[in-house]
N, C-alpha and C positions, 0 to 999 in steps of 0.2 A: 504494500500500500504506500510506504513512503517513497519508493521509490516512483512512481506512479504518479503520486502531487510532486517531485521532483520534478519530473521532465514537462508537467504543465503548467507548473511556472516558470518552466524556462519558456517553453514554448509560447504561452500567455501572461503570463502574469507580471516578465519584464517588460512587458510592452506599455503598459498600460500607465498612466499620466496623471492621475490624481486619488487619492483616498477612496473619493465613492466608489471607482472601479475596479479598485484592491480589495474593497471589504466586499463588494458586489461576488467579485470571484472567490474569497474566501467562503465566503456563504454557499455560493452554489456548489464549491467542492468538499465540503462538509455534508453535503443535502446526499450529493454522488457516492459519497464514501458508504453516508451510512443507507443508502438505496442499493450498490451494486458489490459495496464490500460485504455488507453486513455486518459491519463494525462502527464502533462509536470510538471520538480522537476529540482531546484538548485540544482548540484552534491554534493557541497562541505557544502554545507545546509545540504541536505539528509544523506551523508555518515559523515560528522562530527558531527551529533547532536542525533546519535540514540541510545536510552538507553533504553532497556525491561527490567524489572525484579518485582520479587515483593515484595522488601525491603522496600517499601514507609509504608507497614504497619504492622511491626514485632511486637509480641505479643499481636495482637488483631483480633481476628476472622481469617478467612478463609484468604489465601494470592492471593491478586489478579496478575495476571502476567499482566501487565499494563503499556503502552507509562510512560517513565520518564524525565517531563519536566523541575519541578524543581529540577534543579544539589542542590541547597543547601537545600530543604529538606531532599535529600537520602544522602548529607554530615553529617545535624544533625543527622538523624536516626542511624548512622554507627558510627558517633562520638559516640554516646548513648550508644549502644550495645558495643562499644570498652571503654567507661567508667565502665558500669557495668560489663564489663570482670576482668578490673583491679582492679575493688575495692571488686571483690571475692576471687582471689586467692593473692600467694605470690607473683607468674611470672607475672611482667607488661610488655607488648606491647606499644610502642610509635610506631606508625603507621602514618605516612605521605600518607594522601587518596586525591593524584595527580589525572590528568584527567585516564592516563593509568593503576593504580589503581583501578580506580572504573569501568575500561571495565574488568579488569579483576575479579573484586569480581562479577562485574553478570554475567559473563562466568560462573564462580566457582559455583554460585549458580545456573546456569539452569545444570549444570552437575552431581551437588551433586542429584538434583530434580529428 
């Protein structure tokens, strides 16, 4: 199921431009949930805690696209990769990785993908 409201807010729900059309689509995917899941989900649970991607395991094997629970290991991992960035070249990056931050680095990465 979360994976499910993942891909239709990426699909719909970055789209959209103001408040009324955020809560509008929350609503109707709450109404969907518990109509074709047959489940009932905390909205602000649901929609405030969902992170896909597959950064949890950069430079080792095949990359899993996978529920991401722990916020601070995809902070260390990003930290990592943004340390080994800076200590290859001349140009350093100081990067502050906030919550909207790191929605936007797995946006970027299911995009690049």
């Amino acid at each position: 199921m979360r994976l499910w409201v993942n891909e239709c807010c990426r699909v719909f729900h970055d789209r959209l431009i103001n408040t009324d059309d955020t809560n509008w689509f929350k609503d109707l995917t709450m109404d969907l949930i518990s109509k074709n899941f047959k489940q009932s989900a905390d909205k602000d649970e649901l929609f405030g805690n969902l992170r896909f991607g597959d950064l949890l395991k950069l430079g080792g094997g095949a990359p899993l696209y996978e529920y991401i629970v722990d916020k601070a290991k995809l902070l260390k991992n990003l930290h990592g990769s943004l340390d080994e960035y800076n200590s290859s070249g001349t140009n350093k990056m100081n990067l502050v990785l906030f919550d909207d931050a790191l929605e936007h680095i797995l946006r970027i990465g299911r995009v690049l993908k």
